[in-house]
Z-matrix of the N, CA and C atoms (Angstrom, degrees):
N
C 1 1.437
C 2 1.523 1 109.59
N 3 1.352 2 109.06 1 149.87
C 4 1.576 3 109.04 2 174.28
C 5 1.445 4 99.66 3 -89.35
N 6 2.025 5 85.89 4 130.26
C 7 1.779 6 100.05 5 179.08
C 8 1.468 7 95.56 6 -111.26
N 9 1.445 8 102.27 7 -172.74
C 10 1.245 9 108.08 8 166.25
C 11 1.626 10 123.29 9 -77.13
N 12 1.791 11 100.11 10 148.50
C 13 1.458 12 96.11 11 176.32
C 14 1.910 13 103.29 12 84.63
N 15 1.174 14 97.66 13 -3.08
C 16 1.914 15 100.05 14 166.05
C 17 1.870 16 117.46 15 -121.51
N 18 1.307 17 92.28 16 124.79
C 19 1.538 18 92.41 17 162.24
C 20 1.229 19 137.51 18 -76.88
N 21 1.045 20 165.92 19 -138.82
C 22 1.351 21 157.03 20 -122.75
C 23 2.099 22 84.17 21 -158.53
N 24 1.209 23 100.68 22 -76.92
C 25 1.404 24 91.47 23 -168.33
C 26 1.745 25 109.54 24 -58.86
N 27 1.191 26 117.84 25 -0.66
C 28 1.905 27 89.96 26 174.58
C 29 1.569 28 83.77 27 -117.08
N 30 1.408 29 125.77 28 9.46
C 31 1.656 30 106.74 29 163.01
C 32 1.875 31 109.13 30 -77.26
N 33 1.211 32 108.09 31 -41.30
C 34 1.700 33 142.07 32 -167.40
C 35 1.640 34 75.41 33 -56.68
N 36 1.950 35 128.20 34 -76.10
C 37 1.312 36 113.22 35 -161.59
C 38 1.682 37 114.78 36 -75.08
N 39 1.453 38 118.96 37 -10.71
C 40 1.227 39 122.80 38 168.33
C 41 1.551 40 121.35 39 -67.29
N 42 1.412 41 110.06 40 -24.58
C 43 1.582 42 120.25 41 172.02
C 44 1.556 43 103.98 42 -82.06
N 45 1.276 44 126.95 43 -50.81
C 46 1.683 45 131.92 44 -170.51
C 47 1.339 46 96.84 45 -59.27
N 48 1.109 47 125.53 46 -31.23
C 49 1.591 48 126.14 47 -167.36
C 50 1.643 49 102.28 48 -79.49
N 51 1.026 50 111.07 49 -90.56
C 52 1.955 51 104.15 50 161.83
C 53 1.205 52 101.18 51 -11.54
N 54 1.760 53 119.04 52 -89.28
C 55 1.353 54 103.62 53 -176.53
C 56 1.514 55 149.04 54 2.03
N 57 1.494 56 67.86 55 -84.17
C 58 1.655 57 89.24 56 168.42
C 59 1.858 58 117.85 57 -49.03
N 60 1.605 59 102.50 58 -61.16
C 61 1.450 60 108.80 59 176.72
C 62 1.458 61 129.26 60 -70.68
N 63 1.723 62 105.43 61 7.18
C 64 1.850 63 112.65 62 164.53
C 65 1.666 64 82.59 63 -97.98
N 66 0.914 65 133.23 64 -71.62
C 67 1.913 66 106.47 65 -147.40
C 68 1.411 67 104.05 66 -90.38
N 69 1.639 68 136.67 67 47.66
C 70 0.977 69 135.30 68 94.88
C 71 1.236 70 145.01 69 -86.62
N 72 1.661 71 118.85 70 -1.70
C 73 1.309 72 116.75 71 139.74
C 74 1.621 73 118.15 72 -43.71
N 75 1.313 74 100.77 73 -60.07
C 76 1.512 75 99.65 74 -149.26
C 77 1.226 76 88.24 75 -95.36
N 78 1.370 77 161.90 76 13.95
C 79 1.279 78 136.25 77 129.56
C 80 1.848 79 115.56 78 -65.88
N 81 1.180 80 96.45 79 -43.54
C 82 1.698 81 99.78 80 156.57
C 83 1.521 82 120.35 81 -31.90
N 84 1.277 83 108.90 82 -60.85
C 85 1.872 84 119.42 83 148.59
C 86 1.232 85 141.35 84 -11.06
N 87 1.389 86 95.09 85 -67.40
C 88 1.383 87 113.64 86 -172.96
C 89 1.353 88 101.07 87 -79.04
N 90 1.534 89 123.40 88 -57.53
C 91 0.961 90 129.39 89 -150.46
C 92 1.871 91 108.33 90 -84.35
N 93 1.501 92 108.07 91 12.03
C 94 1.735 93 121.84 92 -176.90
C 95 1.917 94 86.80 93 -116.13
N 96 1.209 95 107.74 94 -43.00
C 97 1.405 96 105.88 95 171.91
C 98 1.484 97 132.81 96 -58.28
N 99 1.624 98 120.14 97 -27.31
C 100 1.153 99 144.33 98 155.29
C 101 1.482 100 104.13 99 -58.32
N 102 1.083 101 122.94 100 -82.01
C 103 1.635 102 128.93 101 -166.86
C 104 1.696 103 109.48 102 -50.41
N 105 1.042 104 113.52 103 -28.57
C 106 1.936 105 117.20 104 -175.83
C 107 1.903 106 75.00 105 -75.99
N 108 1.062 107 124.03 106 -48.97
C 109 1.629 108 111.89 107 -165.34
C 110 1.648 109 125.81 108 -45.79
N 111 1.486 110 92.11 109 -62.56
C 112 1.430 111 132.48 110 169.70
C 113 1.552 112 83.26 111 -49.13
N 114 1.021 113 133.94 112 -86.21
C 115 1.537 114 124.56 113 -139.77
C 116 1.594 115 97.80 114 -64.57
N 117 1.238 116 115.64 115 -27.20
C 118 1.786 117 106.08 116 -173.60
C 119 1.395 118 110.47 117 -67.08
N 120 1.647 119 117.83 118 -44.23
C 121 1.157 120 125.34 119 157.01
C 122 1.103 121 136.24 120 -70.76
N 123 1.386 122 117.54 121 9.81
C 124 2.048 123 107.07 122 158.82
C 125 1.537 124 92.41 123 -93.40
N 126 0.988 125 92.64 124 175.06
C 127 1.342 126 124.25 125 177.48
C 128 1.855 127 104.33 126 -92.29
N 129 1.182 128 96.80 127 130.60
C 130 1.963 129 95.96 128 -172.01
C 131 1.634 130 99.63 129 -87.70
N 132 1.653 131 133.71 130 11.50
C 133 1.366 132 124.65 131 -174.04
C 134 1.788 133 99.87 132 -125.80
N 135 1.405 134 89.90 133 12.49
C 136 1.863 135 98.86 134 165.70
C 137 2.004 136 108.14 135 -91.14
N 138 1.377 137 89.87 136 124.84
C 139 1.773 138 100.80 137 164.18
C 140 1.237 139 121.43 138 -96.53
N 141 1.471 140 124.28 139 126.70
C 142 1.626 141 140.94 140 -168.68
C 143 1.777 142 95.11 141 -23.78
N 144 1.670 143 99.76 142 -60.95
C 145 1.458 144 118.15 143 -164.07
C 146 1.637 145 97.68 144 -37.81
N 147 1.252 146 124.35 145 -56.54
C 148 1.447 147 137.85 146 -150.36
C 149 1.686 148 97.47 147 -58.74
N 150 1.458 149 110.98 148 -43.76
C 151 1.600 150 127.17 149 -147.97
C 152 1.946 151 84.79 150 -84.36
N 153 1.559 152 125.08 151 -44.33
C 154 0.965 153 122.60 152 177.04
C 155 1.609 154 121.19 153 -59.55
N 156 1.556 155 124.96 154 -34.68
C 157 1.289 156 133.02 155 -137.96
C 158 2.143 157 72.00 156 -108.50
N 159 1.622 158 114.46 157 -12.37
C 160 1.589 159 88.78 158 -178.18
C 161 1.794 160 83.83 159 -108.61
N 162 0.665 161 134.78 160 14.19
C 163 1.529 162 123.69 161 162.38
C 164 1.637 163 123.59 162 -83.50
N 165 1.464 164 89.27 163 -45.70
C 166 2.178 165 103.22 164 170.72
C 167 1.322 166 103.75 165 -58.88
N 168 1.753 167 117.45 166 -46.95
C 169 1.727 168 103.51 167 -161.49
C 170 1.896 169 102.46 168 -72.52
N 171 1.445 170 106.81 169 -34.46
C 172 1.773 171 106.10 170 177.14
C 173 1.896 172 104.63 171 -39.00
N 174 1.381 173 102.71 172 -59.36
C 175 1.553 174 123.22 173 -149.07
C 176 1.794 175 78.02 174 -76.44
N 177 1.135 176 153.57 175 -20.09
C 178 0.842 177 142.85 176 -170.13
C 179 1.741 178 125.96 177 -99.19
N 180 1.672 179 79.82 178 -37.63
C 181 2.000 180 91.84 179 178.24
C 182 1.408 181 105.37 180 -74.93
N 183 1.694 182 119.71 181 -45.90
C 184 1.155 183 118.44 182 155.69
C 185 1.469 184 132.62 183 -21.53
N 186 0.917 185 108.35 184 -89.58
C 187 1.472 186 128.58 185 157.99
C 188 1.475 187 113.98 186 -16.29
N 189 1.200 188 104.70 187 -82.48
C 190 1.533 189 108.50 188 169.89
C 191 0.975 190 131.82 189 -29.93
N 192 1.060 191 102.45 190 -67.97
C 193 1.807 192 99.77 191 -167.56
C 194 1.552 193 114.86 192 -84.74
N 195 1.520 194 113.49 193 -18.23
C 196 1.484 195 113.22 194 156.39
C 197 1.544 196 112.78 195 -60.79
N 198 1.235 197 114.34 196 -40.75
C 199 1.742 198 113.38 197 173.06
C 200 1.948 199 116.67 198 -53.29
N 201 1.514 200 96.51 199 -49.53
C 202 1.418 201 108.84 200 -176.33
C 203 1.734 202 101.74 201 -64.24
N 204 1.312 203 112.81 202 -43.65
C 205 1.741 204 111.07 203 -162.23
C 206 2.066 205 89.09 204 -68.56
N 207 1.159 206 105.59 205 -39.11
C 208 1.429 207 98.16 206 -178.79
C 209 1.733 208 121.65 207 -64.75
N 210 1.386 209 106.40 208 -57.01
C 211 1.702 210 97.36 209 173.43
C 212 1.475 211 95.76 210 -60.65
N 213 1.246 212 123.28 211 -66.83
C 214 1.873 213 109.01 212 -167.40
C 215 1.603 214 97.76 213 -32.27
N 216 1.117 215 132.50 214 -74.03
C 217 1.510 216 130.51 215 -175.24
C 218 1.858 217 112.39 216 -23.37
N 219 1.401 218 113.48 217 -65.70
C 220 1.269 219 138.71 218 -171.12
C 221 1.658 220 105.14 219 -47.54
N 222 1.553 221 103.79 220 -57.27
C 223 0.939 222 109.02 221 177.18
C 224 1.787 223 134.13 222 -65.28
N 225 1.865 224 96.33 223 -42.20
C 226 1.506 225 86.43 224 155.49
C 227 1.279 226 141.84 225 -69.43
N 228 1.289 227 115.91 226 -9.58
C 229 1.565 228 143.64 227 173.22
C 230 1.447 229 101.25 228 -46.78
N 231 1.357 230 104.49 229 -60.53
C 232 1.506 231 135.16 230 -161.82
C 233 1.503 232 95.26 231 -62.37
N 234 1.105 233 119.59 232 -72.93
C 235 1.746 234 137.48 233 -164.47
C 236 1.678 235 102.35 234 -47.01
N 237 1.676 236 111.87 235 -42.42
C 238 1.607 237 123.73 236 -140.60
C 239 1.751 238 100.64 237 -116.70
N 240 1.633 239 108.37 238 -28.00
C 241 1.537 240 102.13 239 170.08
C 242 1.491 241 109.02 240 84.59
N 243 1.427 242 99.68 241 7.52
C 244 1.483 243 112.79 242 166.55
C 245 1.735 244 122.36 243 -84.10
N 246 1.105 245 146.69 244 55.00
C 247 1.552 246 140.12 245 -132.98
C 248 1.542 247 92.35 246 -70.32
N 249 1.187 248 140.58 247 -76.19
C 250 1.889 249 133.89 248 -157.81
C 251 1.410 250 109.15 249 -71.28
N 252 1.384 251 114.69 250 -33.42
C 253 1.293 252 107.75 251 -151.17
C 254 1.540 253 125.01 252 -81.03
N 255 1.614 254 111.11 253 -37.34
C 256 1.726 255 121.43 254 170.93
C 257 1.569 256 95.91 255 -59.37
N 258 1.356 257 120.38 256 -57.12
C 259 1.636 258 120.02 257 -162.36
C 260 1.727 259 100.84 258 -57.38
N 261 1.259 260 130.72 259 -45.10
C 262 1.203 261 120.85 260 -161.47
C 263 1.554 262 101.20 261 -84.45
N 264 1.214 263 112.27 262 -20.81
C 265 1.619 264 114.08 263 166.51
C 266 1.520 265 127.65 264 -42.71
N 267 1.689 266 89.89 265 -68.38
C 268 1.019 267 121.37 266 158.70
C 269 1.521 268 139.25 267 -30.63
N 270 1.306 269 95.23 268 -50.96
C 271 1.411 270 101.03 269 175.19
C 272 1.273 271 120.89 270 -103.54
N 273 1.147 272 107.81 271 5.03
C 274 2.080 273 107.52 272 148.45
C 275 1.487 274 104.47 273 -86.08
N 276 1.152 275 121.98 274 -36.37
C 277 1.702 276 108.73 275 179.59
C 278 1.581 277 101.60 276 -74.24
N 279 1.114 278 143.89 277 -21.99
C 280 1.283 279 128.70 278 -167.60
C 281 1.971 280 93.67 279 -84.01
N 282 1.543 281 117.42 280 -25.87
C 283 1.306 282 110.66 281 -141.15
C 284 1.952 283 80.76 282 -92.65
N 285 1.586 284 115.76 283 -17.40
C 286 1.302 285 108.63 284 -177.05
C 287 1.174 286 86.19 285 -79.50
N 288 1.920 287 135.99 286 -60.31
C 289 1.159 288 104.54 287 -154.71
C 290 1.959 289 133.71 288 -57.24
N 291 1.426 290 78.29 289 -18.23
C 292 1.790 291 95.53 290 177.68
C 293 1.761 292 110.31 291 -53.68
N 294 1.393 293 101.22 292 -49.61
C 295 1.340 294 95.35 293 -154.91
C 296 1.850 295 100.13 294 -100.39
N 297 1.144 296 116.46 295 17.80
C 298 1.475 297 120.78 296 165.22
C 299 1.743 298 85.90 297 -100.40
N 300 1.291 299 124.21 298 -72.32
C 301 1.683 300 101.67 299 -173.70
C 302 1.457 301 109.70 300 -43.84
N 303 1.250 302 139.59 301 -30.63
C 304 1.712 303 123.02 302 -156.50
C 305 1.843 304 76.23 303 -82.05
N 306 1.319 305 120.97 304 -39.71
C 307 2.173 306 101.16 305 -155.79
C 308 1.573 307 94.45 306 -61.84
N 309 1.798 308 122.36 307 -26.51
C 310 1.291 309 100.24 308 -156.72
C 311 1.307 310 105.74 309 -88.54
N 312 1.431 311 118.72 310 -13.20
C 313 1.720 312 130.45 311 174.34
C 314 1.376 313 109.29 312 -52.17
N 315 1.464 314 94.84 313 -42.62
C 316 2.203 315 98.64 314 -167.64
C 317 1.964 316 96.41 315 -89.80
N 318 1.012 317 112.94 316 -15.48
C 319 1.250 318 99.49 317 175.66
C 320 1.359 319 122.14 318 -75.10
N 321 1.393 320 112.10 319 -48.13
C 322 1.321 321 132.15 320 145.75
C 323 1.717 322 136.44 321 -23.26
N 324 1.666 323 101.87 322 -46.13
C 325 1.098 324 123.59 323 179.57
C 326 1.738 325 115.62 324 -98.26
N 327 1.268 326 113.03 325 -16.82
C 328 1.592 327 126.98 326 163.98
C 329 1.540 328 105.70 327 -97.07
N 330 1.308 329 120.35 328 -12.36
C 331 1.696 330 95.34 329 159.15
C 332 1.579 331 128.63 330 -104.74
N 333 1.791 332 107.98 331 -2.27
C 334 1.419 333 105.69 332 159.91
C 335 1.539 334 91.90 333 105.43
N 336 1.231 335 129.39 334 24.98
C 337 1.434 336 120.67 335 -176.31
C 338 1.732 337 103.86 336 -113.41
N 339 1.559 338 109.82 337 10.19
C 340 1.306 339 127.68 338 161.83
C 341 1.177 340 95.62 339 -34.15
């Protein structure tokens, strides 16, 4: 509030300051309220390493086999004189096979047979 003995511009930075220091409280909040969550829901007999080593194989099976469905595509393109059609084939079957290996990775890795 403007008191006495204040002008306008150090009331203006006296408000930005509050400002500022209420919605980092309460993102402070949320974001301490999130983490008590998260922690109730991991599992306390999971190791960092484990959570990392299933993040590389996702980014990797992914990857992969969208890479492979694409040259396989490219290449039959090439062989058959077909230019769009093997590649775009291709790379929906590579992008299913990707994401049927990543469900069976986390299934795998959420039942502890890591």
């Amino acid at each position: 509030m403007l008191t006495k003995g204040m002008n306008e511009r150090a009331f203006i930075e006296k408000l930005c300051e509050e400002t500022l220091l209420y919605l980092l409280s309460t993102r402070f909040a949320v974001f301490t309220k999130l983490a008590k969550n998260v922690r109730i829901i991991m599992r306390p007999n999971r190791r960092p390493l484990h959570a990392m080593a299933l993040y590389s194989a996702i980014v990797s099976q992914l990857v992969g086999s969208i890479l492979i469905g694409v040259y396989t595509g490219m290449w039959l393109d090439s062989k058959i004189g077909t230019t769009p059609l093997f590649l775009v084939l291709c790379l929906f079957i590579g992008l299913a096979a990707g994401v049927t290996a990543v469900i069976l990775s986390i299934r795998k890795y959420d039942s502890g047979d890591t």
